[in-house]
N, C-alpha and C positions, 0 to 999 in steps of 0.2 A: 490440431487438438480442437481448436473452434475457430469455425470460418462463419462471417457473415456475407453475403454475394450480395448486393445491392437492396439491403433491407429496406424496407419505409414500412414508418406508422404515421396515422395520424387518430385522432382523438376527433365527435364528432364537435359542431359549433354548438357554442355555451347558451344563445339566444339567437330568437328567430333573428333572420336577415343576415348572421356573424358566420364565416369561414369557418370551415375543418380548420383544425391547429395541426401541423405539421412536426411531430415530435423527432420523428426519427427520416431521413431524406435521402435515398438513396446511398445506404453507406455498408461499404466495403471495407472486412478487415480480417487481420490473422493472428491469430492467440497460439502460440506455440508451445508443447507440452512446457511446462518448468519454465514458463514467464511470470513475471509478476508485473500485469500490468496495470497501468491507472491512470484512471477516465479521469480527466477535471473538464470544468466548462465555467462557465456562469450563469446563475440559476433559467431555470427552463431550456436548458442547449440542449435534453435529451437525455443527460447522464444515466440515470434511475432508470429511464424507458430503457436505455440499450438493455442495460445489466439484469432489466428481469423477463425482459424477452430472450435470456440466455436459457431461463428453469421455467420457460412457460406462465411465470406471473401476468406479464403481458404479452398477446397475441401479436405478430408481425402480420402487415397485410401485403407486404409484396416483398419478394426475393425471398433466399435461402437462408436459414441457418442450419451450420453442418456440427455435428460432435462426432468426432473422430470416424469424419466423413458419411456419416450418416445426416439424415436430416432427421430435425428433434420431432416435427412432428409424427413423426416412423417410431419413438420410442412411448410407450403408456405414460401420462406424466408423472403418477408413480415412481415408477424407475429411472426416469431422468431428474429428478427432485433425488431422487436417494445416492445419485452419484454425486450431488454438488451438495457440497454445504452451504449454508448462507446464513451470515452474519451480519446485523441491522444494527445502526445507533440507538435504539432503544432497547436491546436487548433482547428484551422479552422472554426471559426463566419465568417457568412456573412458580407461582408465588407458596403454592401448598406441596413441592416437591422438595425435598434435599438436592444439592449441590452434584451428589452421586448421582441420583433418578433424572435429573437435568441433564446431566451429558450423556447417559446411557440411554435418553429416548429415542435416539435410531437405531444405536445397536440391535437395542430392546424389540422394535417394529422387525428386524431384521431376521430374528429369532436366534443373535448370540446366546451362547450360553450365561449365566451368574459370573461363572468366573471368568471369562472371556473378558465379559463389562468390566467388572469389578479392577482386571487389570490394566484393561484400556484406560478406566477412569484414574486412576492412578499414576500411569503413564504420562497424561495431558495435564493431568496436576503438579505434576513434577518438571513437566515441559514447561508450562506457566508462570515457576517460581512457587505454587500454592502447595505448601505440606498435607499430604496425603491425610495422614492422620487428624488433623487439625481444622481442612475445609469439607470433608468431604460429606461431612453427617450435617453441616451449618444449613441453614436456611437462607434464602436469597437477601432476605431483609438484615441478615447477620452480617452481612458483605458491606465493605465500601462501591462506591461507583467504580473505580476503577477495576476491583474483583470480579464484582458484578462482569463488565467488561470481557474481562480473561475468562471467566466461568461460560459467555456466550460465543466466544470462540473457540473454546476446545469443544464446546457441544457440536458448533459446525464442524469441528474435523472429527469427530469420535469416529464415526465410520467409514474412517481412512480415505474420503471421498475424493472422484478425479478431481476434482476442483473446486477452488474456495470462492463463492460471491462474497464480496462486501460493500458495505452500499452505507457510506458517510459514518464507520462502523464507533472511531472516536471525536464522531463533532461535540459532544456534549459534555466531555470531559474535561477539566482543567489542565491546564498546560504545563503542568509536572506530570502528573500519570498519563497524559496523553506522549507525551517523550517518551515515557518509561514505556508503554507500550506498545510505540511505532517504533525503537529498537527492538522489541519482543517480537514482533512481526517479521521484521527484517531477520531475525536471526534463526527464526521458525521458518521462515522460506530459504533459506542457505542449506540448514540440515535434513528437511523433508521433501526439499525439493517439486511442492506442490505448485501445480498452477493455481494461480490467484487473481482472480479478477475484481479494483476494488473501484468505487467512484468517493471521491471528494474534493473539494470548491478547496482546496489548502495546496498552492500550490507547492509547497515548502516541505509539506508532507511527500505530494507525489515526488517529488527531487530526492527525498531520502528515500525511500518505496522502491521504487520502480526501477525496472528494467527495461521498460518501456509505457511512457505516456503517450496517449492517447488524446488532444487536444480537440473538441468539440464544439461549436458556433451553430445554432439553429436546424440543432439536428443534423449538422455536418462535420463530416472529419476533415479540420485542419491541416492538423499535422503530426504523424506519427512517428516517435524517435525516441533515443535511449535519451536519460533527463541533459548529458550534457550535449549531446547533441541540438537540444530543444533550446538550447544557451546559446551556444555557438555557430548556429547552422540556424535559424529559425527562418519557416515558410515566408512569413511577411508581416507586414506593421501590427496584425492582432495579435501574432503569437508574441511580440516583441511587448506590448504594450499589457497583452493578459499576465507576462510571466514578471513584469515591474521592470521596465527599461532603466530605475534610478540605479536599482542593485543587483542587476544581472551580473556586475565583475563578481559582488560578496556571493552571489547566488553559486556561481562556478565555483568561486576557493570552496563553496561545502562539499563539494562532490570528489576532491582531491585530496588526497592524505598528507600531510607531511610528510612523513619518509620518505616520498617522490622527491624531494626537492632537497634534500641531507645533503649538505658535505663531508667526507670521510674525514674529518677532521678529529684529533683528540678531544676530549672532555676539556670545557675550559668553563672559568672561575663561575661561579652563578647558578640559578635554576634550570627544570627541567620541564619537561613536555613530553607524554607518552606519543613515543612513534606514528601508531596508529589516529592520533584526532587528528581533523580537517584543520585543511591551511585556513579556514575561518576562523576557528576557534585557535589556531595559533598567533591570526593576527589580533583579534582582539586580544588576545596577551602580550605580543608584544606592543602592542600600544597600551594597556592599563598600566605595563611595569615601565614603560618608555625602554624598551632595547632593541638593540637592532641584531639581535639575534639569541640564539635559546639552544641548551641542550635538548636530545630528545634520546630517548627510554627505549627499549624495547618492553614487553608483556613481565619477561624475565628481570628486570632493574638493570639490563647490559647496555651502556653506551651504543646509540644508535646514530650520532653522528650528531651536527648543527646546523639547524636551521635556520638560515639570513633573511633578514625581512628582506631584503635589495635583492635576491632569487627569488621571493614569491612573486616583485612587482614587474620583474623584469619577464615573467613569463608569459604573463598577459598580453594578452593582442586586439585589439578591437573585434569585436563581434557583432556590433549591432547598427543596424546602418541608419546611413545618417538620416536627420526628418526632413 
């Protein structure tokens, strides 16, 4: 889907006598249709550079980028902009447009028809959680930040584009609708099946996200792996130390479901626990209620088995080596 062959940027020097800055350094990599992957770094590692030398924002000065084995600069950037969406932390709706005219301005460039939009728009509002009827004539300034938010990503996907850029798309948001909409994301990439290419500094985020992370250091690629991979398997002392060496065991339990770990056991006396939440959030329950074990649910309210805290701890293994 997208190859990079040994890219490098650099930026020129800020004052006389000072070095080119080396943003981007020789890096190679493979975006594969229906990934969802995501860049993290720490500030300045290149994150932003990679992700907008994907849609030609920023120029590469050596090596290839390939879109479905073409190289980008072989495509108008017109039409390689019209294939990708791209969704920013700030947003950026028109302030004197409706909610509608917002997400329908590529279609619109595209020359869909009224009703075509009208039902896309509809579609991605419904996709969103936002009632049709209810958001679609509002104004941007009618919106909370979170709406806001959801209103700028269905506008990057309105025209069904190969690919999603996102680029730090919920730093700004507070940490309940930022939840609420990195499951929203997550579960828009399950059903649509889009590739999505995102960058943000949360590593917490990429671990929920991702299908594959991307880890970056000075404009190089660390190390490339599915999130628990990056847990378990890590390159060496930076990926161990960027990803928080204190809680990389809590990091793992989020990426594991309960039901992995159920005993077929009858219902017994006590509370419950839906199947599907992370052995994280199982343990912080059985540690606030003190028990050493929990029923668990299915979606349907059906006996899904129990959960032992003495199986979540028994399953862990070291991963991280020693200093």
């Amino acid at each position: 889907m997208i190859e990079f062959q040994a890219v490098s940027k650099s930026y020129a020097a800020g004052a006389a006598g000072s070095a080119a800055v080396q943003a981007i350094d020789g890096l190679s990599l493979k975006i594969e249709r229906g990934e969802f992957v995501v860049v993290i770094g720490a500030s300045g590692s290149g994150k932003s550079t990679m992700l907008k030398m994907i849609n030609r924002m920023e120029s590469h000065d050596a090596g290839k980028i390939l879109l479905d084995g073409r190289e980008i600069y072989s495509f108008k950037v017109r039409d390689l902009r019209l294939r990708m969406g791209y969704a920013i932390q700030s947003v950026g709706l028109f302030p004197h447009w409706t909610v509608e005219r917002n997400i329908g301005v590529v279609p619109h460039m595209l020359g869909w028809s009224k009703s075509k939009i009208s039902d896309r728009v509809t579609t991605l509002l419904q996709l969103f959680d936002l009632d049709p009827a209810t958001y679609r004539t509002r104004w941007p300034h009618e919106l909370s930040g979170g709406q806001q938010q959801r209103v700028g990503v269905a506008r990057a996907l309105a025209a069904d584009p190969d690919v999603l850029l996102m680029d730090e798309p919920f730093g700004a948001l507070d940490p309940v609708i930022r939840a609420s909409l990195q499951l929203e994301m997550k579960r828009i990439h399950q059903t649509s099946g889009k590739t999505i290419v995102m960058v943000t500094h949360d590593i917490d985020e990429a671990l929920l996200l991702a299908t594959k992370i991307v880890l970056l250091d000075g404009g190089k690629v660390v190390q490339v792996a599915s999130p628990l991979a990056l847990l378990t398997e890590p390159a060496n002392q930076f990926v161990v130390d960027f990803v928080g060496r204190g809680d990389i065991g809590i990091k793992r339990l989020s990426l594991q479901p309960a039901k992995g770990l159920a005993r077929h056991q009858a219902r017994q006396p006590g509370p419950k626990l839906r199947a599907d939440c992370s052995l994280r959030e199982a343990v912080s329950y059985l540690v606030m209620h003190r028990l050493a074990s929990v029923n668990l649910d299915d979606g349907a309210g059906a006996h899904a088995g129990v959960l032992h805290a003495a199986d979540i701890f028994s399953q862990l293994r070291p991963s991280v080596p020693e200093v």
